[in-house]
C-alpha positions in Angstrom: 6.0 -27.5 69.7 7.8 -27.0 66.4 7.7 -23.0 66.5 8.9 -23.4 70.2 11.3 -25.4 69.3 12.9 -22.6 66.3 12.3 -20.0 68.6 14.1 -20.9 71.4 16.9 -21.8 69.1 17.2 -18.7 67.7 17.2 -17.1 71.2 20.1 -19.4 72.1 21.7 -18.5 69.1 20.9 -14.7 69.6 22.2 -15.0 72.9 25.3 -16.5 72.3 26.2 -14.2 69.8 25.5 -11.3 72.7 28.1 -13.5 75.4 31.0 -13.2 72.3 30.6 -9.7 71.0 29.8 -7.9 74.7 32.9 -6.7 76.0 31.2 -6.1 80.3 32.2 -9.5 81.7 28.7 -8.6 83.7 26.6 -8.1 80.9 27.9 -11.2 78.9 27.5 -13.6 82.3 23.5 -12.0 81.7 23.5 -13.2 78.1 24.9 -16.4 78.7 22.1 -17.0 81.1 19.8 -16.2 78.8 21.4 -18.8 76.0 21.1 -21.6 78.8 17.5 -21.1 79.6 16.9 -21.0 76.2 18.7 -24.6 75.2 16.8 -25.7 78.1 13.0 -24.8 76.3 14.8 -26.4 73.7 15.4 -29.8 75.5 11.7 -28.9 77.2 10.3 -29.2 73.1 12.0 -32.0 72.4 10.6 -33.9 74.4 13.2 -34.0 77.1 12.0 -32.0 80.4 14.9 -34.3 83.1 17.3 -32.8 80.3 16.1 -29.2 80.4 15.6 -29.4 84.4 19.1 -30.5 84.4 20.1 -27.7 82.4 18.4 -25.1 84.4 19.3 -26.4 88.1 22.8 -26.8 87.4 24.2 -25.0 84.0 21.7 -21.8 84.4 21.7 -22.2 88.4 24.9 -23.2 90.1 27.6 -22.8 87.4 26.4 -19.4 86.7 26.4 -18.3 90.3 30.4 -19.7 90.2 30.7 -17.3 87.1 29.2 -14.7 88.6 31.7 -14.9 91.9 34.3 -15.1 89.8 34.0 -11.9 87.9 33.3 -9.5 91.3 36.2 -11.6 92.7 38.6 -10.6 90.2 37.4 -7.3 89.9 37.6 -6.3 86.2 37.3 -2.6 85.6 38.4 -0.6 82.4 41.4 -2.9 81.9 39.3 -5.9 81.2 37.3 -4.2 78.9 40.1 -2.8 77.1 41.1 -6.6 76.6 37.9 -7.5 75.4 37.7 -5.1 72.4 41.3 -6.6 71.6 39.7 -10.1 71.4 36.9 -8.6 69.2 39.0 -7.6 66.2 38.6 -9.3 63.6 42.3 -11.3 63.3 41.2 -12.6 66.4 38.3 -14.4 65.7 38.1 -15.0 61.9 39.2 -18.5 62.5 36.9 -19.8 64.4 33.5 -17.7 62.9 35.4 -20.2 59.4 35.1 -22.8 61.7 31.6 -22.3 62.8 30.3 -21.6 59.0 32.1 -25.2 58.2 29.9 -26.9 61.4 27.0 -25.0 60.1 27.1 -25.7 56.5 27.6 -29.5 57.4 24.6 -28.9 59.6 22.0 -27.4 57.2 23.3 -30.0 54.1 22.8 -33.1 56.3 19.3 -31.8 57.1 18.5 -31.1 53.6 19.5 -34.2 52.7 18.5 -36.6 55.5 14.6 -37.9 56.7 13.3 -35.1 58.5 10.8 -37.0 59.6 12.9 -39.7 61.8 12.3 -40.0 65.1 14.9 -40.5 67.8 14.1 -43.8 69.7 15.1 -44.8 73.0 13.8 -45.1 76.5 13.3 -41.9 78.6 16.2 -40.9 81.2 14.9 -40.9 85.0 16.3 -39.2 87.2 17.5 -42.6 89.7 18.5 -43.7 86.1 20.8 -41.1 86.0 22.2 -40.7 89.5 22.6 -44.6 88.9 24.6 -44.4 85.8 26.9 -41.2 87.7 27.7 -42.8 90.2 27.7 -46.3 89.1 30.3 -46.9 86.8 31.4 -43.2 85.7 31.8 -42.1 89.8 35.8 -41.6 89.1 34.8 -39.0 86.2 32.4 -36.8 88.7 35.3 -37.0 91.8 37.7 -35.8 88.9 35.3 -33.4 87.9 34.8 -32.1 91.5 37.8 -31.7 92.1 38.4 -29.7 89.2 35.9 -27.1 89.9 37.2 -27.0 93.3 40.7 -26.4 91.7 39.4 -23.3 89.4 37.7 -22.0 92.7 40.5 -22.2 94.6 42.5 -20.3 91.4 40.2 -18.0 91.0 40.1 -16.8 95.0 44.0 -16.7 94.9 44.0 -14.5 91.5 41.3 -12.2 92.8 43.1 -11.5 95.9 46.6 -11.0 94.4 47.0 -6.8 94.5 47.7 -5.4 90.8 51.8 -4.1 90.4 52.2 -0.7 90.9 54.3 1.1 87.7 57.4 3.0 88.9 56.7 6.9 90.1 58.5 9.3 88.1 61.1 11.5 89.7 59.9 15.0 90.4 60.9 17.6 88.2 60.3 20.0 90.3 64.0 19.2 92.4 67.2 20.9 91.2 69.4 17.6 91.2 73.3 17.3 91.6 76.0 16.2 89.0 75.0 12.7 90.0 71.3 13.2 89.2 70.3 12.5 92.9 67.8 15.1 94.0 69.9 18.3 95.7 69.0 19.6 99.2 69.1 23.3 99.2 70.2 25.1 102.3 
């Protein structure tokens, strides 16, 4: 379970690194599927298969179907790849790849340093246990959180559908104008 465990890490990893750097909005949804499935073997060898269900049903299933409407909705052509490779230079993300060698540094010295062989203790999450504790106590958090995705839906159709503003035509050159530079008739 170990090797499962590293490998599907690294896939996650891997993955990720292809949703940042790919500059088809298509292509990276793909790869972000990919990086989902793969935390999800990770919950699955750790011991945690409600957790990776969970992550598969709705993170790798239903969120990336909204993602996925999204991007045909708004179209994005050359433009949007354009703006992609803009985001990729390097002023742009040099702060947070410091950022991410900070978390990871603080990562790898707190495993060198702490028990690797502690066990995390506590009793298993059901799925009733679950729905119970949702909509229990933390119910106004999921309405909220409805009602935002319903809100970024409902921006997303209304973006989608607005039509792209046209640039000015240029006069034609081909028409001998007047003094006033209004195009001439000729008689």
């Amino acid at each position: 379970m170990e090797l499962a465990f590293y490998l599907s890490a690294l896939a996650a990893v891997l993955a990720t690194l292809g949703v940042i750097v790919n500059p088809n909005p298509v292509h990276a949804v793909l790869y972000l599927v990919v990086s989902l499935l793969a935390v999800a073997l990770v919950f699955f060898a750790l011991g945690a298969p409600f957790a990776g269900a969970l992550e598969i049903i709705v993170y790798a299933g239903a969120i990336m179907v909204l993602f996925v409407f999204v991007v045909m909705m708004l179209n994005l052509g050359h433009a949007g790849i354009e703006q992609e490779r803009e985001w990729l230079k390097p002023r742009t993300w040099l702060g947070p790849s410091v950022l991410a060698a900070v978390l990871l540094f603080t990562l790898v010295s707190l495993l060198w340093q702490g028990d690797t062989q502690a066990v995390i203790t506590g009793g298993g999450l059901t799925a009733k246990g679950a729905g119970t504790l949702l909509y229990g106590p933390w119910l106004l958090l999921v309405e909220l959180g409805a009602l935002l995705l319903l809100a970024a839906l409902v921006t997303a159709s209304h973006v989608g559908r607005l039509s792209p503003v046209a640039a000015p035509s240029p006069a034609p050159r081909d028409r001998p104008t007047s003094a006033t530079g209004t195009p001439r008739e000729d008689t």
